[in-house]
C-alpha positions as a printed Julia matrix, in Angstrom:
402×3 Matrix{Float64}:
 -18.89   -9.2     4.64
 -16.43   -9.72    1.38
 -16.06  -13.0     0.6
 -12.23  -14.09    0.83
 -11.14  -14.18   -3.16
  -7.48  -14.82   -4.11
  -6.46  -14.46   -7.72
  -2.77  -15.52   -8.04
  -1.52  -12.89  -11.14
   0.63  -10.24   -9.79
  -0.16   -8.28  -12.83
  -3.35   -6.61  -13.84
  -4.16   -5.54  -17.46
  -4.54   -2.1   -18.1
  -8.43   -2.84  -19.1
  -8.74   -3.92  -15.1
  -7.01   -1.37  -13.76
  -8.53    1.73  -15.47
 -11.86   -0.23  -14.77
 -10.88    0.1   -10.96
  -9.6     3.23  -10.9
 -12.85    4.41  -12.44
 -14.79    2.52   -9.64
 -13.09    4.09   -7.13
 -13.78    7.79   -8.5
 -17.26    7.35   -8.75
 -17.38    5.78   -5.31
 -15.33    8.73   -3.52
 -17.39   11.17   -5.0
 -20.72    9.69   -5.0
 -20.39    8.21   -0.89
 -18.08   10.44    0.68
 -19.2    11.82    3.7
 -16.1    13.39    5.45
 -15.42   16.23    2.56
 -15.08   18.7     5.63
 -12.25   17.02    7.24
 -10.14   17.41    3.73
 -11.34   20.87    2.87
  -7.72   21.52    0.93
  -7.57   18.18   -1.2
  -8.21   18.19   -4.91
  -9.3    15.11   -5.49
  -9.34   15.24   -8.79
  -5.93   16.33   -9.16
  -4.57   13.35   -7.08
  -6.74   11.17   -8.99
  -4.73   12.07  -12.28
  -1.48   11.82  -10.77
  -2.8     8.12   -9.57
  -3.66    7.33  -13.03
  -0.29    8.42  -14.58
   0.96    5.84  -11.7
  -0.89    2.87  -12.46
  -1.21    3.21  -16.52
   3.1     2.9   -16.48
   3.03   -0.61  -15.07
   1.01   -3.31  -14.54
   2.53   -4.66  -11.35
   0.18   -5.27   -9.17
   2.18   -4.2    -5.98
   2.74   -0.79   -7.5
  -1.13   -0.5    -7.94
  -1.85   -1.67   -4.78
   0.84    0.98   -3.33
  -0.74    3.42   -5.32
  -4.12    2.73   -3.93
  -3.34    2.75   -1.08
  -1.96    6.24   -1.01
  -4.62    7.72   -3.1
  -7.44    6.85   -0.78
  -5.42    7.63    2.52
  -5.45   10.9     1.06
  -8.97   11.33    2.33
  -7.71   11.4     5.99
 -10.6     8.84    7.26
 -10.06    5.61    9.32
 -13.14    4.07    7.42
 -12.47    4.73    4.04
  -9.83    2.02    2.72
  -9.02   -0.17    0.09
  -7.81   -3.69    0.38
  -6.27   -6.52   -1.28
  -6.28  -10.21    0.11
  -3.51  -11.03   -2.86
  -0.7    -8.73   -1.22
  -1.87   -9.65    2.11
  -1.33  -13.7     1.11
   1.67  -13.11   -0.85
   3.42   -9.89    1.07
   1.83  -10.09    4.33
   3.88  -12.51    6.21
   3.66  -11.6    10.14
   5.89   -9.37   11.83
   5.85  -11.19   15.2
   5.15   -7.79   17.11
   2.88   -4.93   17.36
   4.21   -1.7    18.39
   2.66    1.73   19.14
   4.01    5.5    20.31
   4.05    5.85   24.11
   5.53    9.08   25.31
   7.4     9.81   21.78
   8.65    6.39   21.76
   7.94    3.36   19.78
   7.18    0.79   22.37
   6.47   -3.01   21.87
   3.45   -3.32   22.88
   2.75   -7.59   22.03
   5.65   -9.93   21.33
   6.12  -13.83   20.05
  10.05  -13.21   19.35
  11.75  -14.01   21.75
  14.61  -11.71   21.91
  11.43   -8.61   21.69
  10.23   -7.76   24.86
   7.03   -5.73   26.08
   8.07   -2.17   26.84
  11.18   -2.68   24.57
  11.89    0.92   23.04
  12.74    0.57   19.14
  15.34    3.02   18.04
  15.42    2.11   14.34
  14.89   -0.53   11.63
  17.72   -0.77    9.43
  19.56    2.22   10.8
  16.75    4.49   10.2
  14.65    6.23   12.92
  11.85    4.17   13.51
   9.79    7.35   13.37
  11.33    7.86   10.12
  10.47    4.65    8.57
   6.58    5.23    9.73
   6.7     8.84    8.61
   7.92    7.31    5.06
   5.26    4.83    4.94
   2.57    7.06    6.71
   1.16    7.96    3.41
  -0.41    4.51    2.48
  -2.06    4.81    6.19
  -5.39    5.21    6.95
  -6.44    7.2     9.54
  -8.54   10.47   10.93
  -5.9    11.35   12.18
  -1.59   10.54   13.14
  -2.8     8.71   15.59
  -4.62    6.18   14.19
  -1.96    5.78   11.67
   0.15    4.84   14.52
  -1.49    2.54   15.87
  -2.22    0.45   12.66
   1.07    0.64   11.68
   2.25   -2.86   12.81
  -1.38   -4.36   11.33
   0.3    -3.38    8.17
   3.52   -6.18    7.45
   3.38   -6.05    3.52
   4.7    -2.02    4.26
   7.45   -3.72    6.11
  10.94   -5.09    4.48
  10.37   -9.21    4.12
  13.55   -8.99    6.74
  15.16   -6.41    8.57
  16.9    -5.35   11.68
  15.15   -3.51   14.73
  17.49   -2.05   17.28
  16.14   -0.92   20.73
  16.96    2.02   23.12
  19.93   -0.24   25.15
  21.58   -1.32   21.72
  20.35   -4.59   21.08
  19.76   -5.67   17.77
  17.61   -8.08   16.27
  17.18   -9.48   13.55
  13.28   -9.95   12.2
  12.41  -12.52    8.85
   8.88  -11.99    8.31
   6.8   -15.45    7.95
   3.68  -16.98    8.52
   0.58  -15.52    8.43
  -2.12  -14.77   11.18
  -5.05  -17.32   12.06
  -8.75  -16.6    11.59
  -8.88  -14.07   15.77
 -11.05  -15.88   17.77
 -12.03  -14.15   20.72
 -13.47  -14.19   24.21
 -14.83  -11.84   26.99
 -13.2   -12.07   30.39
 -15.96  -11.75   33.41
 -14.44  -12.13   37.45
 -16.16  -10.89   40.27
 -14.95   -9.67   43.35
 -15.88   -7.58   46.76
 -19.06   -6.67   44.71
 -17.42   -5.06   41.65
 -17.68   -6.81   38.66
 -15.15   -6.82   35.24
 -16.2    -7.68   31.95
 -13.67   -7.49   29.58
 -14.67   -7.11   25.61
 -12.03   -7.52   23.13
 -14.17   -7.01   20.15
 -17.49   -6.38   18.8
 -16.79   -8.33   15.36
 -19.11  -11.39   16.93
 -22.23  -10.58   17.84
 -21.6   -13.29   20.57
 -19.16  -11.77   22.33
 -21.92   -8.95   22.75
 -24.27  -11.82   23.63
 -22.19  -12.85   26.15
 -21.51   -9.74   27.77
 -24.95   -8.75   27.9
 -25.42  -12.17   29.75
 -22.67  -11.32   31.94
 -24.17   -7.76   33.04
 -27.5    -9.65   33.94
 -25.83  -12.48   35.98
 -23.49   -9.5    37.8
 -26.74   -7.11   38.11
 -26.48   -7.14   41.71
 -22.42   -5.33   42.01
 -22.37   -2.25   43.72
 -19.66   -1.24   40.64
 -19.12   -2.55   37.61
 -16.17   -2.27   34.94
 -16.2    -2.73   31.62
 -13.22   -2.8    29.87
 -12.81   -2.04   25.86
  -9.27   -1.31   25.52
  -8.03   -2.88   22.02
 -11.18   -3.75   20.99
 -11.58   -2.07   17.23
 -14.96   -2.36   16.69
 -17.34   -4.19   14.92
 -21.3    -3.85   15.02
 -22.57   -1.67   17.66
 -23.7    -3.21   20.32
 -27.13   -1.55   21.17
 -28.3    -4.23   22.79
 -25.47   -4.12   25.28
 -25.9    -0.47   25.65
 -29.4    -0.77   26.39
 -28.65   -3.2    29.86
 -25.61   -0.63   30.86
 -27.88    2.62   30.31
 -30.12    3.56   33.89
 -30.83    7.12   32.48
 -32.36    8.63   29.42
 -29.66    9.01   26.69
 -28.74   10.26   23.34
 -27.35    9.09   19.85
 -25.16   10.87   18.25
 -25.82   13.24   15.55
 -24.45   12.52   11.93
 -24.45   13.73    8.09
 -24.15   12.23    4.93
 -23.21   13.63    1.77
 -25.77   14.82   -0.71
 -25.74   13.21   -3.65
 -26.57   12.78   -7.51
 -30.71   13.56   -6.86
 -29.22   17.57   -5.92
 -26.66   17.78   -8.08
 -28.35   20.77   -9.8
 -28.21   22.57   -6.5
 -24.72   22.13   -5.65
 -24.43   26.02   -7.41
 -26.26   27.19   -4.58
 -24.92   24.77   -1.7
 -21.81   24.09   -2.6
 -19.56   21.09   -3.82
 -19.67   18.99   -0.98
 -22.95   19.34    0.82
 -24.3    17.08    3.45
 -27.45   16.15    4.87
 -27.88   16.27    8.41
 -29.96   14.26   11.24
 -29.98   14.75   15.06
 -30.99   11.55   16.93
 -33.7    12.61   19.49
 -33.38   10.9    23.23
 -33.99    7.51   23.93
 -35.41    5.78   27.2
 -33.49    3.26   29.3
 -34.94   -0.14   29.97
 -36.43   -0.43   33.6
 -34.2    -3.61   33.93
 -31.13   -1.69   33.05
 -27.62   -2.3    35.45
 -28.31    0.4    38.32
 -25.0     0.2    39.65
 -21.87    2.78   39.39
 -20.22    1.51   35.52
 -16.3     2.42   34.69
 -15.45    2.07   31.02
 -11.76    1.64   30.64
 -10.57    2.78   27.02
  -7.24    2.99   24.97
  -6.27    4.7    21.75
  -7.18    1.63   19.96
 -10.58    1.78   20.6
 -12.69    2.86   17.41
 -15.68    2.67   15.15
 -18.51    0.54   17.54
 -16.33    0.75   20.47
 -16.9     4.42   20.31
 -20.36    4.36   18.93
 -20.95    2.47   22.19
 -19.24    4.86   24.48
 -20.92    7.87   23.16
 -23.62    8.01   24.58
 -22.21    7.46   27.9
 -20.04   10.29   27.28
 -22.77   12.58   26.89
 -24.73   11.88   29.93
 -22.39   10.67   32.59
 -23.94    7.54   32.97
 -20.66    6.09   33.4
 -16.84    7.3    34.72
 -14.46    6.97   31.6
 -11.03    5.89   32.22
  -7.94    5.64   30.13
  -6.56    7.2    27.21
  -8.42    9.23   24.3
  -9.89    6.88   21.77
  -9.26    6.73   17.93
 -11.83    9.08   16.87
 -13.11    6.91   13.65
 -16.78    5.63   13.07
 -19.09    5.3     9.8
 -20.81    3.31    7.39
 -18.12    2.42    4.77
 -20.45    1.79    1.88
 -18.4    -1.63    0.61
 -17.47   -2.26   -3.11
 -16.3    -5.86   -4.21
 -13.93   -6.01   -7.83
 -14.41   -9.49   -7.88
 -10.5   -10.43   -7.77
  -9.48   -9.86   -4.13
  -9.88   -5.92   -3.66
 -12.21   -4.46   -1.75
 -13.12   -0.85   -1.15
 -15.1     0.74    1.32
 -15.98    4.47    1.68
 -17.77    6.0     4.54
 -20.43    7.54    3.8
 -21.59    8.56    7.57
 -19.64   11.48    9.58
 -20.96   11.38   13.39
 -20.16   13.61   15.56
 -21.12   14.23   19.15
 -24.88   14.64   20.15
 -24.81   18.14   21.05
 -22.64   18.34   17.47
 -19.52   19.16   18.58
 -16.72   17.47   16.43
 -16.33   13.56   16.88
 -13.97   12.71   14.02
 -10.41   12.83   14.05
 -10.89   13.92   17.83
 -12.37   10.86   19.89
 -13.87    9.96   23.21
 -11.54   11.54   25.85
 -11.56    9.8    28.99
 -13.14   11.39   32.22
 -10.2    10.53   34.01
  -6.91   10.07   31.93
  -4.42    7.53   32.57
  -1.73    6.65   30.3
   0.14    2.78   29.98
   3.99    3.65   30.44
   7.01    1.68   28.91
   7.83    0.73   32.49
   3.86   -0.27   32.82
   4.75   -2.86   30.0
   7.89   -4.02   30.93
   6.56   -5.43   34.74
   3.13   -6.1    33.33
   1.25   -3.92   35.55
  -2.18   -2.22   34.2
  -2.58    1.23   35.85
  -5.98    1.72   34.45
  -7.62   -1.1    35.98
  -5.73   -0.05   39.23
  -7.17    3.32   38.94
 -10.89    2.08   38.18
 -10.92   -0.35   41.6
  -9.37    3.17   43.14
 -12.13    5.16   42.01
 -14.52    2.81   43.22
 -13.13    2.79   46.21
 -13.01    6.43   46.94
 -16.63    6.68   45.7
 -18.37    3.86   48.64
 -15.86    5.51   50.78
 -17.8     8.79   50.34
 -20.76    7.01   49.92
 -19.79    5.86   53.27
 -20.27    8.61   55.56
């Protein structure tokens, strides 16, 4: 993990930003492993334009900006670059995360207290909320708009240091950006009840939050059903070991390529530019003191990287009923560069896709059973997911029942 570095000069000298850019060339081109998914960009061309950008100021917002939107060009939710200065000196919080539900920016998590859950936005400003994120899409990471979305409000420094947000009644409010966030620290959830069990899992950052699930599963090992619940958890280090006390049945990784690099560069006349080596993980055999009961894994949008790598294989075999929404369709192995002054970079070098190799990226985990959070969900605080996973269960021992 990058150590936390921040240099206080909001300018960069021409030597240190030509020595980046350079860094970052090499990098795309020598780790890349999602050329596929961009088979239209010229990288090189972009990369020109971004040097005509950076060489006409030394500001380093602009080069951060311009950063930014060069590697969001590659259209991949674990390729990004990063710098701790403009999140310390731009990154004040907004006080509110927000995502599309239904076509509609929604509040989705509020500390102001004029901002409700469920409150519609209509515009920031004046302008179209939709607007303003199409505008500042372009510095956005993401496999695809989705993704975007959803880290849009992670984002504050793309945000005006104040500003008005008016929602779908006409209220107005207005937002001064300050503070910043603490260091997350997070918790699983674990209740029992009738014989179903609920683990919730906000993250996979820790590995003892996994630690704690996985003693959780064993303590619960004797519920008839058992939900786990991932929603809003982004990811982390996959958690095999948790996998491994969930999965009763024989199971498979996914499969994944990487790109071919420097060693065949003399065969790239023969296989082309952007070639990539592939590997198909064989099956794997479940532990004999696996969790035998019926498993529900509830999933959101938000969802991603070793959340998914986690549900895969329980997509592919049915071990478990999926319920929720579609999840953010973004895993890898960013291959991390540190400049020594605050910026990071990471490229991925890994594309994974499905075990029978059907396409992963960009496309995401869809749910067995789909059920969507509404605005009016958020406003009364009701959670129709969970409701439908205890209604599931039900209906199964029902069946079971006769």
């Amino acid at each position: 993990m990058f150590a936390r570095q921040n240099s206080g000069s909001e300018k960069l000298s021409l030597h240190d930003r030509i020595w980046i850019a350079t860094q970052i060339y090499a990098a795309v081109h020598t780790y890349f492993g999602h050329w596929q998914a961009v088979r239209d960009l010229d990288f090189d061309q972009e990369f020109q334009s971004y040097l005509d950008q950076i060489v006409a100021t030394d500001d380093r917002v602009a080069f951060d900006l311009a950063t930014l939107e060069l590697v969001a060009k590659l259209k991949n939710g674990h390729s990004g670059f990063n710098d701790y200065w403009l999140i310390d000196n731009h990154g004040q919080m907004l006080g509110f995360q927000a995502r599309q539900i239904d076509s509609s920016w929604v509040v989705t998590a509020s500390t102001i207290a004029d901002l409700k859950r469920g409150d519609v936005i209509r515009s920031i400003n004046g302008q179209p909320f939709q607007d303003f994120f199409l505008s500042v899409s372009k510095y956005l990471v993401g496999s695809n708009q989705r993704e975007q979305q959803v880290s849009l409000t992670n984002r504050p420094y793309l945000f005006p240091r104040s500003f008005e947000l008016e929602t779908s009644n006409g209220r107005k409010i207005s937002i001064v950006r300050k503070g910043w966030p603490d260091n997350e620290q997070y918790q699983i959830g674990v209740q029992e009840k009738d014989g179903v069990a609920y683990i919730k899992i906000p993250s996979f950052r820790d590995p003892k939050l996994e630690e704690a699930a996985i003693e959780a599963v064993k303590k619960l090992a004797n519920s008839k059903a058992m939900i786990v619940d991932v929603r809003g958890n982004t990811g982390g280090t996959t958690p095999e070991g948790l996998l491994a006390r969930l999965m009763n049945r024989s199971f498979r990784w996914w499969t994944e390529s990487v790109a071919l690099s420097a060693g065949l560069l003399k065969f790239r006349g023969v296989l082309g530019e952007h070639s990539d080596l592939f590997s198909y993980g064989g099956p794997s055999d479940p532990e004999k003191d696996a969790y035998q009961g019926e498993l529900y894994l509830l999933v959101d949008e938000v969802c991603g990287s070793a959340c998914e790598d986690f549900l895969i294989p329980f997509k592919d075999n049915h071990r478990a009923v999926i319920v929720g929404e579609t999840t953010s369709g973004s895993t890898g192995q960013p291959v991390p560069i540190d400049f020594g002054n605050g910026m990071h970079l990471g490229i991925s070098a890994r594309r994974v896709f499905f075990p029978d190799g059907s396409q992963f990226e960009g496309v995401g985990v869809a749910p067995d059973v789909e059920v969507h959070t509404t605005v009016e969900d958020l406003r009364v605080g009701s959670d129709p997911v969970l409701t439908k996973a205890y209604a599931l269960i039900r209906e199964q021992n029902g069946q079971k029942s006769h």
